[in-house]
TORLO-800250 format. One record per residue (C-alpha): x, y, z. Coordinates in steps of 0.1 Angstrom, whole numbers, padded with zeros to 4 digits, always signed. Layout:
N
XYZ ...
***
This chain:
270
+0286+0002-0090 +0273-0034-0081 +0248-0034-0050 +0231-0064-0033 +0194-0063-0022 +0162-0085-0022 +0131-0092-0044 +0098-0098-0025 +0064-0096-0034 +0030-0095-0016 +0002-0107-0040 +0027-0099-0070 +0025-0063-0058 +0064-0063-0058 +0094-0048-0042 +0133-0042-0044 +0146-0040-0006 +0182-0029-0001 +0198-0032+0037 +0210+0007+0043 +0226-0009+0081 +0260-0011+0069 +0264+0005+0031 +0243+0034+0031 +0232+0047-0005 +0212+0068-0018 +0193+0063-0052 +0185+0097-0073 +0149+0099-0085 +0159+0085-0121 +0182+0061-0107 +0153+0047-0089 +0126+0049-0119 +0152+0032-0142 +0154+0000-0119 +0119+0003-0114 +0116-0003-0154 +0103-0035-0160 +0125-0040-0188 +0153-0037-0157 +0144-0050-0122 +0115-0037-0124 +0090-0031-0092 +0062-0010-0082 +0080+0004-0045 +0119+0003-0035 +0120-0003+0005 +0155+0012+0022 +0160-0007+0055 +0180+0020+0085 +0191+0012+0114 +0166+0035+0138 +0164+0039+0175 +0170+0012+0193 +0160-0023+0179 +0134-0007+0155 +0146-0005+0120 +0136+0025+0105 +0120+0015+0069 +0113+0043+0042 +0094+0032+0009 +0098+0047-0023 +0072+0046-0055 +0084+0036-0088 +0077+0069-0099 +0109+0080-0077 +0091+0104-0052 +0088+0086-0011 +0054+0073+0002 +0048+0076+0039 +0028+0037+0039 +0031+0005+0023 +0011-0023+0033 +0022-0052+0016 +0058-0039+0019 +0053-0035+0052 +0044-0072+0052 +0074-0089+0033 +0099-0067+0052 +0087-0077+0082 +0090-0113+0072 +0123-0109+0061 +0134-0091+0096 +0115-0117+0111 +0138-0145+0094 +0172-0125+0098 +0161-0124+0141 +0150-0158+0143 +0116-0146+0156 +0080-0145+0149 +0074-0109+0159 +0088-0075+0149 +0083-0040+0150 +0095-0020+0124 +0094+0025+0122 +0076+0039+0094 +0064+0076+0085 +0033+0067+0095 +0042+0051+0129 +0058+0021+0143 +0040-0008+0126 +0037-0042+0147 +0037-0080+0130 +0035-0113+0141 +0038-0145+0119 +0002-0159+0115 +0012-0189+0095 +0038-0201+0070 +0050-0172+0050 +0017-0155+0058 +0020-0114+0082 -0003-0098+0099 +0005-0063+0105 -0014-0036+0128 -0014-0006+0105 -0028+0017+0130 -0058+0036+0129 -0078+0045+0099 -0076+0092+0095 -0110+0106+0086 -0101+0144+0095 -0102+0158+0053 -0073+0185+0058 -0049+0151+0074 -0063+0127+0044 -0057+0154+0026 -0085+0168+0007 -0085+0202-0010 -0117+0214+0015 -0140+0202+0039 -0167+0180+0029 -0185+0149+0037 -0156+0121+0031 -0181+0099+0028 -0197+0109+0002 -0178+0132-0023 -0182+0133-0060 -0154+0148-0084 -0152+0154-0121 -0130+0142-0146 -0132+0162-0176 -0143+0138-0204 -0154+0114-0184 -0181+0122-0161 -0184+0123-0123 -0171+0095-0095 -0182+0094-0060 -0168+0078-0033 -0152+0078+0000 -0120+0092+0007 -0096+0083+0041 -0066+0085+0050 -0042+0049+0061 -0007+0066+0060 -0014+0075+0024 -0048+0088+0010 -0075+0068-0007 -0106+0071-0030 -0128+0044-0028 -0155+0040-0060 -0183+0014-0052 -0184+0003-0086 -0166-0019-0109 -0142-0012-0135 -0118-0031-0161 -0083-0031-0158 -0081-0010-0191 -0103+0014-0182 -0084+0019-0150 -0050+0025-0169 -0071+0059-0180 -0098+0071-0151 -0069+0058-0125 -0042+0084-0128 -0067+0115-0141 -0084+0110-0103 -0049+0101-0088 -0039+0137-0104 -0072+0153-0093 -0071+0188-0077 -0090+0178-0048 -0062+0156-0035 -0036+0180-0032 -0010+0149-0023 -0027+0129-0050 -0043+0094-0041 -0045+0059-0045 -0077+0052-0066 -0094+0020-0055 -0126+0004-0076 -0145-0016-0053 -0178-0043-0056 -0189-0056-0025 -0194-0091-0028 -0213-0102-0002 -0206-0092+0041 -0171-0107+0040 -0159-0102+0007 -0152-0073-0015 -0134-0074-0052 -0110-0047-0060 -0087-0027-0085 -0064-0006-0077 -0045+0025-0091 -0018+0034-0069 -0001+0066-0059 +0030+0072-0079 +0033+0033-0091 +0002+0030-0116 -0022+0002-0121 -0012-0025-0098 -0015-0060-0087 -0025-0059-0052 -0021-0028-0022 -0024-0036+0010 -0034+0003+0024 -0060+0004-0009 -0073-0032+0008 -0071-0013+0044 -0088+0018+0037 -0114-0008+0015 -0127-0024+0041 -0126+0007+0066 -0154+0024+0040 -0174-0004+0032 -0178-0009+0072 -0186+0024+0079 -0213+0023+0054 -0224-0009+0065 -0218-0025+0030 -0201-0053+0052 -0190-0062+0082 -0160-0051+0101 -0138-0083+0085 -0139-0093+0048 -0113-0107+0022 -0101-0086-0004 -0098-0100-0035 -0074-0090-0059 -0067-0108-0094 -0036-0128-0078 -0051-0136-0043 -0064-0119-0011 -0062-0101+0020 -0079-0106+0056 -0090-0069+0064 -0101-0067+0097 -0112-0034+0116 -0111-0038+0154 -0137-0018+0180 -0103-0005+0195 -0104+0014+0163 -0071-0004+0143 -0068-0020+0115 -0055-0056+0108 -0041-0070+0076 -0033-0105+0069 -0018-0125+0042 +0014-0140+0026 +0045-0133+0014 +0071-0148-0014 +0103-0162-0009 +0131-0138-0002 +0154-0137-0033 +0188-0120-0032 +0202-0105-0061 +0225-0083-0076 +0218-0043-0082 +0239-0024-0109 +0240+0009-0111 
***
């Protein structure tokens, strides 16, 4: 069976969209995780596109790993530039799990997206118990103890202040992501604050692994840095193939801004 979709990317955080409007299809978990294979298609989310209520599309994302994720913010990005191309418009509103998501053009090939408001309550993040979010230190057998700060932006987050290598990520990343205190697992995010307005990151995400970019890991950045006044309430979030604007308005939402690739069509076979 021969499908046709699209190839995007934010920040080389990458993505296999296919149009559900008129051929609707279902992938199986393995189907899903073989054309997430790099040796295949290879990407770290599939985005379905449904045709919703109204003139809303409804979008769900799926993880490499197979299982559905409620947010993706650099997903959330390219498909709204692609909607935004296909309607001849600079604005669009698309349906998530975790709320209708709003995004406006900001400059050529670059989105900026309200992803709502940042979730602090630990049993809605979700945490296995009530304690300080932030502040909360967990062990990892073998490897010592990691604090951090831990929030919900559609999809939970620990944030580390500290730095880490990319190697060493590959094995502290998905023994935290695993952890028993996040009962949904995480996204694990290694963060060194730069200065006020810039923070440096790596990022192990949720049911994709070690990854190039994540726009919820930048959001959810930037919200606990803020909060403990490490910076201010705006800041780029550097990644090792580019950045994000972060910004976290007094009205409580949060803004992400940055660009998008080219949309590429191609040919799916199944």
């Amino acid at each position: 069976m021969n499908l046709k979709g699209y190839k995007m990317d934010g920040l080389g955080n990458d993505f296999l969209i296919i149009d559900q409007r008129n051929n609707p299809i279902n992938l199986s978990e393995d189907q899903i995780r073989h054309l997430a294979d790099r040796n295949n298609i290879g990407f770290d989310q599939l985005i379905y596109i449904h045709s919703g209520k109204g003139a809303i599309p409804d979008i769900h994302f799926f993880n490499s790993d197979g299982g559905e994720t409620s947010a993706c913010g650099n997903g959330s990005r390219c498909i709204s530039y692609l909607l935004m191309k296909e309607n001849n418009t600079d604005k669009i509103s698309i349906q998530t799990k975790s709320g209708i998501l709003h995004s406006s053009l900001s400059g050529p090939q670059n989105i900026t997206v309200d992803m709502g408001e940042p979730i602090f309550q630990w049993n809605k993040i979700p945490i296995a118990k009530d304690e300080n979010i932030k502040n909360i230190t967990i062990n990892v057998p073998g490897h010592g103890s990691f604090s951090g700060y831990a929030l919900s932006v559609g999809n939970p987050h620990f944030i580390i202040f500290q730095e880490i290598s990319k190697d060493e990520l590959k094995i502290i990343g998905p023994l935290i992501e695993n952890h028993e205190f996040f009962p949904e697992k995480c996204n694990v995010t290694f963060a060194k604050v730069v200065d006020q307005e810039n923070i440096k990151v790596n990022v192990w995400e949720r049911g994709a692994g070690l990854t190039l970019a994540c726009g919820t890991g930048a959001c959810a950045t930037l919200v606990a840095c803020a909060d403990k006044q490490l910076t201010n309430r705006s800041a780029d979030i550097h990644f090792s193939t580019g950045s994000l604007k972060i910004e976290w308005k007094p009205n409580n939402k949060i803004y992400m801004s940055g660009p998008v690739s080219n949309i590429q069509a191609i040919e799916i076979e199944i």
